[in-house]
Structure formats: structure tokens, C-alpha cells
C-alpha positions as CSV (number, residue, x, y, z in Angstrom):
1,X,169.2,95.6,187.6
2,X,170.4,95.1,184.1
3,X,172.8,98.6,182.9
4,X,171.7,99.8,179.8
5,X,174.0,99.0,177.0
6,X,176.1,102.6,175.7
7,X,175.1,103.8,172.6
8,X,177.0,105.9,170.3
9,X,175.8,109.4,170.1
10,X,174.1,110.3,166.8
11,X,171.5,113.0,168.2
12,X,170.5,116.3,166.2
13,X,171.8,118.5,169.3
14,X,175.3,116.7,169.1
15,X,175.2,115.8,164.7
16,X,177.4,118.3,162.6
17,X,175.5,121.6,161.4
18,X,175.0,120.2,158.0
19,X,173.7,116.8,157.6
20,X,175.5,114.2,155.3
21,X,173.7,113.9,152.0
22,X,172.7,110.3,150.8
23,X,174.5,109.2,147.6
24,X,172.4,109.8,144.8
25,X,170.1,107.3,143.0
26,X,171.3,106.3,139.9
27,X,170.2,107.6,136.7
28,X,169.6,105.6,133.5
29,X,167.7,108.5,131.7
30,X,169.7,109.6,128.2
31,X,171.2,105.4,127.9
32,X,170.5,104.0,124.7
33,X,169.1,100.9,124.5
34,X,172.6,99.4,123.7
35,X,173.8,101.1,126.5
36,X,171.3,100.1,129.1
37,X,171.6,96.1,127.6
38,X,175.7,96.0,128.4
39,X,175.4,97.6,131.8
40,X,173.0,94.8,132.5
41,X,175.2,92.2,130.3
42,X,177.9,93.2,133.4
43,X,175.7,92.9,136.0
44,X,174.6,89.7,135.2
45,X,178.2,88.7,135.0
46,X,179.5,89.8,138.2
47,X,176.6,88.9,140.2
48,X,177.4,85.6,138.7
49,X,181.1,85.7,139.7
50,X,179.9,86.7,143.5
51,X,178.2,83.7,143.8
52,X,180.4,81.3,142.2
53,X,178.1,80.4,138.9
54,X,178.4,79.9,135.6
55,X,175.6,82.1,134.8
56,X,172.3,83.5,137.3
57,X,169.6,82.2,135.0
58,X,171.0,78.8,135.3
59,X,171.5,79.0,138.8
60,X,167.6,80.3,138.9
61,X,166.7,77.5,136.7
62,X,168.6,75.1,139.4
63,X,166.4,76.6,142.2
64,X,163.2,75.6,141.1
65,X,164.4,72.3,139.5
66,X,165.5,71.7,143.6
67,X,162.4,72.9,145.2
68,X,160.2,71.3,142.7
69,X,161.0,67.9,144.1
70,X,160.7,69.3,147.5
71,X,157.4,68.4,149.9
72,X,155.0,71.1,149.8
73,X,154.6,73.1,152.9
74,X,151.8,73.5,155.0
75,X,153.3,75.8,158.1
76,X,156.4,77.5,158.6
77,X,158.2,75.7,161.5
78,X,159.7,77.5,165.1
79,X,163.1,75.7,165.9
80,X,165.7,77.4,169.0
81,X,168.8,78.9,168.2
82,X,171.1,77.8,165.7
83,X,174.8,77.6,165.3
84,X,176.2,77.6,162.0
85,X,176.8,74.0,161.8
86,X,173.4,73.6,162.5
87,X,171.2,76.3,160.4
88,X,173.5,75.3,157.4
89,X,172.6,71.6,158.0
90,X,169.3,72.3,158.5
91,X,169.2,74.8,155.6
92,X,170.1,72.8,153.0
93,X,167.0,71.4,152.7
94,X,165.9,74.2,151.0
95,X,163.0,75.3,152.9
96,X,161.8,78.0,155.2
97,X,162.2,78.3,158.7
98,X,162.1,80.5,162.1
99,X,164.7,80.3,164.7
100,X,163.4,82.0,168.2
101,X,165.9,84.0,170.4
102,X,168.3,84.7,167.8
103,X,168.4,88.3,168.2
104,X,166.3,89.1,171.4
105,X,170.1,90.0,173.3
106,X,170.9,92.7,170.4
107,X,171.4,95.5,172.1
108,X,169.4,97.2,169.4
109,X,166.2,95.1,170.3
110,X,166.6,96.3,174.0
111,X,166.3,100.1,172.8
112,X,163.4,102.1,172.6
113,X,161.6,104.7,170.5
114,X,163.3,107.6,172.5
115,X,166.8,106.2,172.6
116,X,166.7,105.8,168.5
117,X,165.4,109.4,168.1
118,X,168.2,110.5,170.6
119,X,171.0,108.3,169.5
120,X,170.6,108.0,165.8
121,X,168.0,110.8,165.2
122,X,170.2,113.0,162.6
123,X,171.3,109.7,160.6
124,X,170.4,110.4,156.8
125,X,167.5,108.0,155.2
126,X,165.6,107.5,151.8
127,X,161.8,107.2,152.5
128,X,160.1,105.0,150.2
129,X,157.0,107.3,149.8
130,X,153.6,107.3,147.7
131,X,151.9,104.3,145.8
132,X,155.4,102.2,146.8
133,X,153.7,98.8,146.3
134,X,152.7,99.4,142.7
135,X,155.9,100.8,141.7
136,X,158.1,98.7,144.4
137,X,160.3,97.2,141.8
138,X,160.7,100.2,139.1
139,X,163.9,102.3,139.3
140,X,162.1,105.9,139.4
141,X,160.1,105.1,142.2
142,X,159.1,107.7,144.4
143,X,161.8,108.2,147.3
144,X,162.3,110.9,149.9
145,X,165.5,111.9,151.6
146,X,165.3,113.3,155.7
147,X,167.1,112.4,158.9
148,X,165.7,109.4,160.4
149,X,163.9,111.6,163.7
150,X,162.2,113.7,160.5
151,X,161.0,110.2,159.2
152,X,159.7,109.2,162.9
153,X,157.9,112.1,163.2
154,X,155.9,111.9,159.6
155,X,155.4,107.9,160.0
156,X,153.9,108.3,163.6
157,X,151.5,110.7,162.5
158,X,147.8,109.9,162.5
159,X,147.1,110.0,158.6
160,X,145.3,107.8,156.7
161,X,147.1,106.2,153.2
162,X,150.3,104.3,152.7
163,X,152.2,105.3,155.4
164,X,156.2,106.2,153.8
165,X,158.4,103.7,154.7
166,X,162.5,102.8,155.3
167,X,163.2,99.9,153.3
168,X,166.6,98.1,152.6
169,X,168.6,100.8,154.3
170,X,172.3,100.3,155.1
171,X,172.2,101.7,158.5
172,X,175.5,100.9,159.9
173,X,175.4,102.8,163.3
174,X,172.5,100.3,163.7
175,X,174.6,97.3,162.7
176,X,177.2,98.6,165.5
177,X,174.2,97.3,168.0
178,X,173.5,93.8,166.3
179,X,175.3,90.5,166.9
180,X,174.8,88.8,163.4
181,X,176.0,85.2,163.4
182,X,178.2,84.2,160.5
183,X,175.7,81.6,158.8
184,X,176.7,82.3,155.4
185,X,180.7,81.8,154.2
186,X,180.0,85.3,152.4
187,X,177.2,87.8,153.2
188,X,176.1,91.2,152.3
189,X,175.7,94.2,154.2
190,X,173.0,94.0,157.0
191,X,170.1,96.2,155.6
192,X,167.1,97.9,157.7
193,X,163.4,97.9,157.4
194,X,161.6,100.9,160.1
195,X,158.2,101.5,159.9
196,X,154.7,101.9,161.1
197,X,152.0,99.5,161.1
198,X,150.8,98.8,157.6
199,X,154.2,99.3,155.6
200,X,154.6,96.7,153.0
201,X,157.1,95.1,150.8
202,X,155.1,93.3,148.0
203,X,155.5,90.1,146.7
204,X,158.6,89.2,145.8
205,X,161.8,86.7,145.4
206,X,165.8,87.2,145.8
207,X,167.7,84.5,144.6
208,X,170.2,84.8,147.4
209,X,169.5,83.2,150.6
210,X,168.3,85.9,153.3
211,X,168.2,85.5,157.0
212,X,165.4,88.3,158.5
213,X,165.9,89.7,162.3
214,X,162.8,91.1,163.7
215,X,163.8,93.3,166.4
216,X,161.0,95.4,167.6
217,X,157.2,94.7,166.6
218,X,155.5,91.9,164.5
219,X,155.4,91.3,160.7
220,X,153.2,88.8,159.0
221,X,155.2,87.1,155.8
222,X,153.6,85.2,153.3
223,X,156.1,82.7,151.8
224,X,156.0,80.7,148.1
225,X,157.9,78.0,146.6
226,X,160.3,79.1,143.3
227,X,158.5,76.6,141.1
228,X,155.4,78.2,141.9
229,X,156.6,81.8,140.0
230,X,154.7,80.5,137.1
231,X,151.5,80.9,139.2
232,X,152.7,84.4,140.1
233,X,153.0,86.3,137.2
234,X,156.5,87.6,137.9
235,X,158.6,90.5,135.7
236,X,161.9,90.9,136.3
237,X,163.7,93.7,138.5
238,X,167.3,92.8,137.5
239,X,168.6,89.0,137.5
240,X,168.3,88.1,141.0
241,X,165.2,89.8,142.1
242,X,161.6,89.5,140.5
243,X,158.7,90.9,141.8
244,X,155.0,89.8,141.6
245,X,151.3,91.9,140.7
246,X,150.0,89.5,142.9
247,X,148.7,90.3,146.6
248,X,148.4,87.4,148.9
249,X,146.6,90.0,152.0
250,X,144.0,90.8,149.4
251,X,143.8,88.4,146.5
252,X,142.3,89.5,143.2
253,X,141.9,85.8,141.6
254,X,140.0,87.3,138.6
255,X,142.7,89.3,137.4
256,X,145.5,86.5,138.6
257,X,143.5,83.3,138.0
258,X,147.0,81.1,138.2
259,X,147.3,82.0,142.0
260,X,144.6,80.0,143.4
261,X,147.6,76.7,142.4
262,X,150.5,78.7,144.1
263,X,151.1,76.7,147.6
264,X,151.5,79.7,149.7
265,X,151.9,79.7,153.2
266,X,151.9,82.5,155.8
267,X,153.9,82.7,159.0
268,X,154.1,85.9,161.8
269,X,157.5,86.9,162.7
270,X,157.8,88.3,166.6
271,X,160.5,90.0,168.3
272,X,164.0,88.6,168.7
273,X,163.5,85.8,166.2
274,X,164.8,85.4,163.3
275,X,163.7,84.1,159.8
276,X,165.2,81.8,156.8
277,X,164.0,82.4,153.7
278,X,166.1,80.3,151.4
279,X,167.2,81.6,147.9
280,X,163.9,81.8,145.7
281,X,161.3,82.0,147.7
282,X,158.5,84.2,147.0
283,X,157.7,86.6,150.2
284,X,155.6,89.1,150.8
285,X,156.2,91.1,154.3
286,X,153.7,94.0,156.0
287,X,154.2,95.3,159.7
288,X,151.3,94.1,162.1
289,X,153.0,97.0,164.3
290,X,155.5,99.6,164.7
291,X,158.5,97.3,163.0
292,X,162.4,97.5,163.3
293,X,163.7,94.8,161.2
294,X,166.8,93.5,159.7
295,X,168.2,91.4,157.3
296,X,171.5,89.8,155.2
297,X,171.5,88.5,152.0
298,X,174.5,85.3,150.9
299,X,176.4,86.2,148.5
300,X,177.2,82.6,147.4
301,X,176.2,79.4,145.9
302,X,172.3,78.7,147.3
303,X,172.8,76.3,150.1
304,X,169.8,74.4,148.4
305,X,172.2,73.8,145.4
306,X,175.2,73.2,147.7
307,X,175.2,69.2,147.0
308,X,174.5,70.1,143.2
């Protein structure tokens, strides 16, 4: 019989008598409008610098000018396991794809319900909470702080509504149980997604290429081209993510007429495999079921753009 991997000890009974507070959110209340315009002037510039462009928009504007000459997609394809060689090879084409396997040996797939309350139960997390679709991309959204067994218990509850959901957490206990491969030449942090059964993160793109690790449970994505954001009706979040109004799950093509000519195409990601989702692509992702998930952004030159 197969041991059971050791995992660090994070229970309440053995967690220090007061909990470590979450840093807090930042605060642009009281900026002028000067004020708030240079802070995101130097955003602008060093997310630039990170990824080794002269400037964001023109490495969005180099995005779609790639996929725009791309062949349309009609179903996102299942490949094995990649090596690096391979997935960058393979990802330079510039279009989605899911690799089976990949993270089906984490040792965080292979735990249960009970061994994350006991284990990592008195870890501090920010609960996206309320009407978080309609206000996913605005800086006041409503948020919630509690130790991740207090979340468990609220989301597992029998209520009707939007169930309150962890979203792009950096849960690095977790990350102590995952085996990321190094597919990117620089990444970002790995970042967790927990949740019940009809948790969503609305339509959306990042213009950094993302691979997606779904551990536990099923999520259904819906995937866009980037020329297709003029169909979308997107609005800004900051220069490397824009969201969209637009709801593939329930579409509302009187209000968003220009979405019947977006090429969208939808794709269900199961345990232990992992999904591409190349620098942007417009996604849309809602759990089918009880959903541990997580994900790492590049931060580098798209591999789309990498014979540019």
C-alpha cells in the first residue's frame, strides 16, 4: 500500500494563539487624479521591464496581430505530459491546450477534505464575497478575511446565492505539496483557486501566459481568441488584465449584440491535468464541483511573440 505523503502541520490545535493577519489591501482613496495617473504611468513601466518590452500596449497590440492570422478553433485539444522542450514548442503556436497527468502525483492532489482542514486549517485567506462577478475587476470589491477551515465551513454550507470564494491566493504551504515544472524561463508565484461548486471567475484576459493545475474537482472554461476582445466589450483592470460584461454560461446577446462573432470555445478541465492558456486569451472559469486549483502566470516575452 502506497504511504501517505507527510504534510506539514498547520492545524488550529497546533497554529500560534493569534492568527497572522493578511497584508492589507491597498488603498487609493484621498489620490488625486495626478496621483493615481503616475502610480499607473510606473506600473505600466515596470510590468514592461518584467517582460522584456518596450511598452505593454504594444506588446498587447502584437498579441492579437499574432492570433489574428491564427486558424480559428473549434475544440480545445488533450495532449500527455509535456517537458519543457516540448510545451514551449508546442506553445508557440499560440493556442490553447490541455496536457493530462501533469499534476495527478502532487502530493496535494492525493489529499483530502480532512487533511486540508487538519494540515492547513489556521492558514489566513481573503474570501472574495457578495456580487464578486459584477464587481470582479474593481479595486473595492467586496473581500473577507478568516482562516481557511472558517472558509470551508461557510462555503460547504447549504445556502443558496453566490457562494464566497478563494481566488488568486498565494498559499505557499500549498505550493510546498506541488511539483510545478519549469515551463516558463521566469514565472510568477503559484496562486490558488478553492471553492464550492458554482464559484466563478468572469470573463477575462491576462496578457501573460498562464498554465492552470486542476487538482481536485472539475471546472468548465470557456476560452476566446485576443482579436476577438472587440466582440467582448472589454474595460481595463490595469495594463495586463481586462475584464469582460459579457457571460458566455448565460449569454445576454441583446445587451452584447457583438458576441454572437466572438469564436468562443469551451473546454472541461478534470483532475490532475493541466491547462495552457496562452497570453491573451479571453477565459471565463466556474467549478462544476468542489474545486482546488492552481495556477502560474510568465513573466516574460509571450511565447506567441517569441519569433517576433
Amino acid at each position: 500500500m502506497t504511504q501517505r505523503p507527510p504534510f506539514p502541520s498547520h492545524s488550529p490545535e497546533s497554529a500560534p494563539s493569534k492568527t497572522r493577519r493578511l497584508p492589507p489591501r491597498a488603498d487609493l482613496t484621498g489620490l488625486s487624479v495626478e496621483e493615481v495617473a503616475a502610480r499607473k504611468q510606473a506600473r505600466d513601466q515596470r510590468d514592461a521591464q518584467i517582460r522584456g518590452v518596450a511598452s505593454v500596449a504594444g506588446m498587447r497590440q502584437a498579441i492579437r496581430e499574432a492570433s489574428a492570422v491564427l486558424p480559428a478553433v473549434q475544440a480545445i485539444p488533450r495532449i500527455g505530459p509535456q517537458k519543457t522542450a516540448a510545451f514551449r514548442e508546442r506553445a508557440r503556436a499560440g493556442l490553447p491546450f490541455i496536457m493530462t497527468g501533469m499534476a495527478s502525483r502532487w502530493p496535494l492532489a492525493a489529499m483530502d477534505m480532512e487533511g486540508l482542514r487538519q494540515h492547513f486549517g489556521a492558514l489566513p485567506v481573503r474570501a472574495r464575497v457578495g456580487d464578486y462577478i459584477n464587481t470582479a475587476f474593481a479595486p473595492d470589491r467586496a473581500m473577507q478575511d478568516m482562516t481557511l477551515v472558517d472558509y470551508l465551513e461557510q462555503a460547504l454550507r447549504d445556502e443558496s446565492g453566490l457562494p464566497p470564494y478563494l481566488g488568486n491566493l498565494e498559499l505557499r504551504a500549498l505550493n510546498a505539496l506541488c511539483h510545478w515544472p519549469g515551463f516558463f524561463e521566469k514565472m510568477g508565484p503559484p496562486r490558488f483557486w478553492i471553492g464550492p461548486a458554482g464559484c466563478i471567475t468572469p470573463l477575462h484576459c491576462d496578457y501573460d501566459d498562464n498554465v492552470f493545475a486542476q487538482l481536485w474537482g472539475r471546472k468548465r472554461v470557456w476560452l476566446a481568441p485576443p482579436h476577438h476582445d472587440r466582440y467582448l466589450y472589454p474595460k481595463e483592470a490595469n495594463a495586463i488584465l481586462f475584464g469582460s460584461p459579457f457571460d458566455p454560461d448565460h449569454p445576454d446577446l441583446e445587451r452584447f449584440p457583438l458576441a454572437r462573432q466572438a469564436a468562443l470555445v469551451c473546454c472541461e478541465v478534470q483532475p490532475g491535468e493541466m491547462l495552457y492558456i496562452p497570453a491573451g486569451w479571453y477565459h471565463q472559469v466556474s467549478s462544476l464541483t468542489f474545486s482546488l486549483s492552481s495556477n502560474r502566470w510568465a513573466r516574460g516575452r509571450p511565447l506567441v511573440l517569441s519569433g517576433a
